[in-house]
C-alpha atoms as one frame of an Amber mdcrd trajectory, in Angstrom:
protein
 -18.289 -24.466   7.727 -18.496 -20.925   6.874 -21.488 -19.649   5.155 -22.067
 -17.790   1.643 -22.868 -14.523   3.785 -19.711 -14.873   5.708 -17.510 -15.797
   2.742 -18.632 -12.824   0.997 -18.095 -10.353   3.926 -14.727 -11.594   4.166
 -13.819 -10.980   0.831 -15.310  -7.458   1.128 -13.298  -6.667   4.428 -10.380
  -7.753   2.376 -11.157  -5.679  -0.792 -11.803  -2.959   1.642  -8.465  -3.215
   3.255  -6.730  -3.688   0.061  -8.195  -0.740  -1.436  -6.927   1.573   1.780
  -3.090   0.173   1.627  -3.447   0.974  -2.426  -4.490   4.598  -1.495  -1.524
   4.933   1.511   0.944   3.582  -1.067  -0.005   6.132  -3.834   0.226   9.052
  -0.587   4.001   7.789  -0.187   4.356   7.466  -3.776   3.517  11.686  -3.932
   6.108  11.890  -0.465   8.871  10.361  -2.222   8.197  12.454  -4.873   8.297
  15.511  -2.908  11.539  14.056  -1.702  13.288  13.817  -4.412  12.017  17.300
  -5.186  13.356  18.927  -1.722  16.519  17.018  -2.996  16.268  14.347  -0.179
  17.599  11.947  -2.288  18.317   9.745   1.030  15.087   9.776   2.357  13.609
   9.756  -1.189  15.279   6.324  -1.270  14.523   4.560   1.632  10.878   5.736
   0.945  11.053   4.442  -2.442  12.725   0.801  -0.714   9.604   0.561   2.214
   6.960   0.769  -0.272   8.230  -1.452  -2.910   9.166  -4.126   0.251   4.746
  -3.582   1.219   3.868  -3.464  -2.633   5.282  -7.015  -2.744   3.612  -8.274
  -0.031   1.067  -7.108  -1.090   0.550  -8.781  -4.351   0.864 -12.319  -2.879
């Protein structure tokens, strides 16, 4: 059975991990942005469909 100590560290490894795919989703959040502004509307899209698609996931 796992221990407190353990339990804990792997709750901070996966707050840790959460907080980094958070941060890389707000970076493609500025690229899409920048995108749209470069009128990439194509790319701007697909960006737009990828992070939405890992946002999910990520909320489970």
């Amino acid at each position: 059975m796992a221990s407190d100590a353990d339990t804990a560290s792997s709750r901070s490894e996966r707050e840790r991990y959460r907080l980094a795919a958070e941060a890389t989703l707000e970076q493609l959040d500025w690229c899409v942005h920048l995108l749209t502004n470069l009128r990439k509307h194509s790319e701007a899209r697909q960006l737009r469909v990828n992070v939405a698609q890992v946002r999910d996931r990520l909320d489970r």
